[in-house]
C-alpha positions as CSV (number, residue, x, y, z in Angstrom):
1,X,115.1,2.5,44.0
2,X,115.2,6.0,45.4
3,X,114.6,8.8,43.3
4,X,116.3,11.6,44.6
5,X,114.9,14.5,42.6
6,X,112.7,17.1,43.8
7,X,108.8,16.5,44.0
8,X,108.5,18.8,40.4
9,X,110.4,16.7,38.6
10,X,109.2,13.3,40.2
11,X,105.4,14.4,38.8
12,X,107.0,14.7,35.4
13,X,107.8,10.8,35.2
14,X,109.0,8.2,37.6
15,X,109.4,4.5,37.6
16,X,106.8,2.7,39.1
17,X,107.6,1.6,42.7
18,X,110.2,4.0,43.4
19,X,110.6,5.4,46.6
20,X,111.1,9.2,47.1
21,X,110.3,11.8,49.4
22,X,108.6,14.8,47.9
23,X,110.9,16.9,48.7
24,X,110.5,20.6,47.1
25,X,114.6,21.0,46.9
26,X,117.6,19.1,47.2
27,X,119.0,20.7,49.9
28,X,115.9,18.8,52.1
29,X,117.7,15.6,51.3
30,X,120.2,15.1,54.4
31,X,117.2,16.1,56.8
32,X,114.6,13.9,55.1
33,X,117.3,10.7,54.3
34,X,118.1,10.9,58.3
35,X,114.6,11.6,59.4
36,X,113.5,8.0,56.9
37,X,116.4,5.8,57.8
38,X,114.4,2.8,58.7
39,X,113.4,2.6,55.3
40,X,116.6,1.9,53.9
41,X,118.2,-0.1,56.6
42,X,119.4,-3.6,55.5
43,X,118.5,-2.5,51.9
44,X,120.5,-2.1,49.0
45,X,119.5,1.6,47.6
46,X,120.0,2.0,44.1
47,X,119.7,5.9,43.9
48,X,118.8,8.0,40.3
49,X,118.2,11.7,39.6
50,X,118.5,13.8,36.7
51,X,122.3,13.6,36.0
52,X,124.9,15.9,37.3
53,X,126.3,15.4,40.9
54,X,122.8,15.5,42.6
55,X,123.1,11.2,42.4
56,X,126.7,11.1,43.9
57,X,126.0,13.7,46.7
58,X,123.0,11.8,47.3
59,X,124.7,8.7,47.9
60,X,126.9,10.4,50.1
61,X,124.0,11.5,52.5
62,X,122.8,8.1,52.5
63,X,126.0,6.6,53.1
64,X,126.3,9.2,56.2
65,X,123.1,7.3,58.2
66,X,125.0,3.7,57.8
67,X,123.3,2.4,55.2
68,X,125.8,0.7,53.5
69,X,125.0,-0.9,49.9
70,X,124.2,2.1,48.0
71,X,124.5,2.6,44.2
């Protein structure tokens, strides 16, 4: 799992074992998602945020550095 919200809302609550990137605003996303692409690859990525489109533009980021099988 990848939680895609920003490192404020990630130290409010998180699952445990969730991957994310501290990231202090969304707009980091693309840059950091590239930059960590090893992570990902040949792993199905099951993205969550805080609702809104922040999830599905996520996806689309991920989706942009080949990794396929992302929810």
């Amino acid at each position: 799992m990848l939680d895609t919200r920003n490192a404020f809302e990630v130290n409010v609550g998180t699952f445990d074992r969730v991957l994310d990137y501290r990231i202090a605003k969304f707009s980091e996303f693309p840059g950091v998602i590239e930059k960590h692409r090893a992570d990902l690859e040949g792993k199905t990525v099951a993205s969550f945020c805080t609702g809104g489109i922040r999830c599905e533009k996520a996806a689309i980021h991920i989706k942009e550095v080949d990794i396929d099988h992302v929810y």
